[in-house]
C-alpha positions as CSV (number, residue, x, y, z in Angstrom):
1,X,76.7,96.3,79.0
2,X,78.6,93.4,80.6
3,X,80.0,94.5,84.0
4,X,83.2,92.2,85.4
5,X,83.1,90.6,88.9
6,X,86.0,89.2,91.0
7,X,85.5,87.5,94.2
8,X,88.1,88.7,97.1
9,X,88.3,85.6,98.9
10,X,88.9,82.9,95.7
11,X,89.0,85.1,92.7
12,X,85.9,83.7,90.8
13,X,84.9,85.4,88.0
14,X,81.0,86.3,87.5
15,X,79.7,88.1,84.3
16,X,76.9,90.4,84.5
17,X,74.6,93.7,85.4
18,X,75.4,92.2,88.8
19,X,77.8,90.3,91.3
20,X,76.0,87.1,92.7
21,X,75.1,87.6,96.7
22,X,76.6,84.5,97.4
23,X,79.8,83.1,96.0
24,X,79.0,80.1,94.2
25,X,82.7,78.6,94.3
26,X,83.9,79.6,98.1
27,X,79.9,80.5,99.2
28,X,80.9,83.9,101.1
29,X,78.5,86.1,101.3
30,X,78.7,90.0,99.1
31,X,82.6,88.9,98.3
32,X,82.4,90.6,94.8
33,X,84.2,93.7,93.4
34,X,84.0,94.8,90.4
35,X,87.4,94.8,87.6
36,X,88.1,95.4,84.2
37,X,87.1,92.8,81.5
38,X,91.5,92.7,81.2
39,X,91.7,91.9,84.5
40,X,89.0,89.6,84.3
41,X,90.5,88.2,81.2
42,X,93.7,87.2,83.3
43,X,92.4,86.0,86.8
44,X,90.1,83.6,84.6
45,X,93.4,82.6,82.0
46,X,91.1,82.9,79.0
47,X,90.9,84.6,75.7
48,X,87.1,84.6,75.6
49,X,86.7,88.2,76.7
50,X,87.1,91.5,74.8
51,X,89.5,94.1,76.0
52,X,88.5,97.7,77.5
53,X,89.8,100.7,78.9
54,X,91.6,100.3,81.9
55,X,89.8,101.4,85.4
56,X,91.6,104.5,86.6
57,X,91.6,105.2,90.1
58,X,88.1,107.2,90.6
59,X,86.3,104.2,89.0
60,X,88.5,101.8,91.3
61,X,87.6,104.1,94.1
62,X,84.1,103.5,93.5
63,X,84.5,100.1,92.9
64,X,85.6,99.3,96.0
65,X,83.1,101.4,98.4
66,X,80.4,99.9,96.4
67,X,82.2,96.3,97.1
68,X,82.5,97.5,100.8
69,X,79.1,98.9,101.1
70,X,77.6,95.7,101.9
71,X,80.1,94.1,103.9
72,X,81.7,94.6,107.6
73,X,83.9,97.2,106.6
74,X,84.3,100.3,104.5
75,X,87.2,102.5,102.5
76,X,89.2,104.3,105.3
77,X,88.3,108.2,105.4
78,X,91.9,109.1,105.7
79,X,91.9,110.6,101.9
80,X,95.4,110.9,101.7
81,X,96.5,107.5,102.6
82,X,93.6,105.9,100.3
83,X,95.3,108.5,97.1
84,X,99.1,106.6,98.4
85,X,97.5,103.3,98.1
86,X,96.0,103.2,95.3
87,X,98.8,105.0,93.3
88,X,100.8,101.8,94.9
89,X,97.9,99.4,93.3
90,X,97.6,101.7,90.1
91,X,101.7,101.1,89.7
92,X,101.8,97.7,91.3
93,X,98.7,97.2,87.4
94,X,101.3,98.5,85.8
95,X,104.8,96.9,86.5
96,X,102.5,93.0,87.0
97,X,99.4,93.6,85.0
98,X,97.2,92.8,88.2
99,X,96.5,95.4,90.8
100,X,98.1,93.6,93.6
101,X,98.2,95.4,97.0
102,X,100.8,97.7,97.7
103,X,101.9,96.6,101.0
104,X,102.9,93.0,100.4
105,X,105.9,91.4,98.0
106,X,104.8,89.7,94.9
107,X,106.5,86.0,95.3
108,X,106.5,85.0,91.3
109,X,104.7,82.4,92.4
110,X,101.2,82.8,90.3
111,X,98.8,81.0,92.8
112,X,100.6,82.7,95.6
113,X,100.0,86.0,93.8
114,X,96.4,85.9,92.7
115,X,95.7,86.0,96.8
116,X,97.6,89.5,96.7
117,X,95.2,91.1,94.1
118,X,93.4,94.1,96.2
119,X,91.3,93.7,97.4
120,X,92.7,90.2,99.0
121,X,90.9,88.4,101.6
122,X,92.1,90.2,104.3
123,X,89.1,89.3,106.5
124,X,91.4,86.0,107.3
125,X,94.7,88.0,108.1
126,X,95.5,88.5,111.6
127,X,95.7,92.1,111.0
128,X,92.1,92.8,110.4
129,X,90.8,90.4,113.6
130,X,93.1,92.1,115.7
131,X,94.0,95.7,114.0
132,X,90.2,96.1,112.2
133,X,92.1,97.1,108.9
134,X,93.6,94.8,106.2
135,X,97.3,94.8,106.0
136,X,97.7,98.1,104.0
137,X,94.5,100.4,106.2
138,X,92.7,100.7,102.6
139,X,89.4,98.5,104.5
140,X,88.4,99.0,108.0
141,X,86.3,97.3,110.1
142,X,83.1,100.1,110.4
């Protein structure tokens, strides 16, 4: 079964059982998440992939603690926050098609955008050098 990749930091796509260790466009180490083959199918702007169900919010979920797992930082434990984000990312899929993050205005502006698509790469932001979280609290430094 083809799984979807995306890479938080430049949004490269990888096709397989498995996300690459290493990016091969931007070369950061365990960058990859896993997405839809729809979402896929949009950050890559090509027709070549077949549509599937949408990722609710419990596969999301795991998505992005199994992204984290490897990494500097994890899902925050405070449950309720994480449910309020996520319902912002879920409706954020909704209203723009991507799952942009919640905390932060989309500008219209598709390349501006695409770096808004959670999870972004907050590990640049002031926010998470200083703070420890990424702008919205969904990743913290562990």
């Amino acid at each position: 079964m083809k799984r979807y990749w995306r890479c938080f930091v430049c949004n490269d796509i990888h096709v397989g059982l498995r996300p690459p260790e290493l990016c091969p466009t931007c070369r950061v180490r365990n960058a990859y998440v896993e997405v839809t083959p729809a979402e896929a199918k949009i950050m890559a702007e090509t027709t070549a992939l077949s549509p599937a169900p949408a990722m609710g919010p419990y596969e999301f979920r795991s998505a992005i603690e199994a992204f984290a797992r490897d990494n500097e930082f994890r899902v925050s434990l405070d449950g309720e926050k994480v449910r309020t984000l996520l319902d912002g990312i879920f409706a954020n899929e909704v209203r723009h098609g991507l799952k942009y993050c919640p905390c932060r205005l989309i500008s219209k502006d598709p390349a501006e955008d695409l770096k808004m698509v959670c999870p972004c790469n907050f590990l640049a932001h002031d926010t998470y050098r200083e703070a420890g979280e990424c702008w919205c609290g969904l990743f913290v430094r562990k």
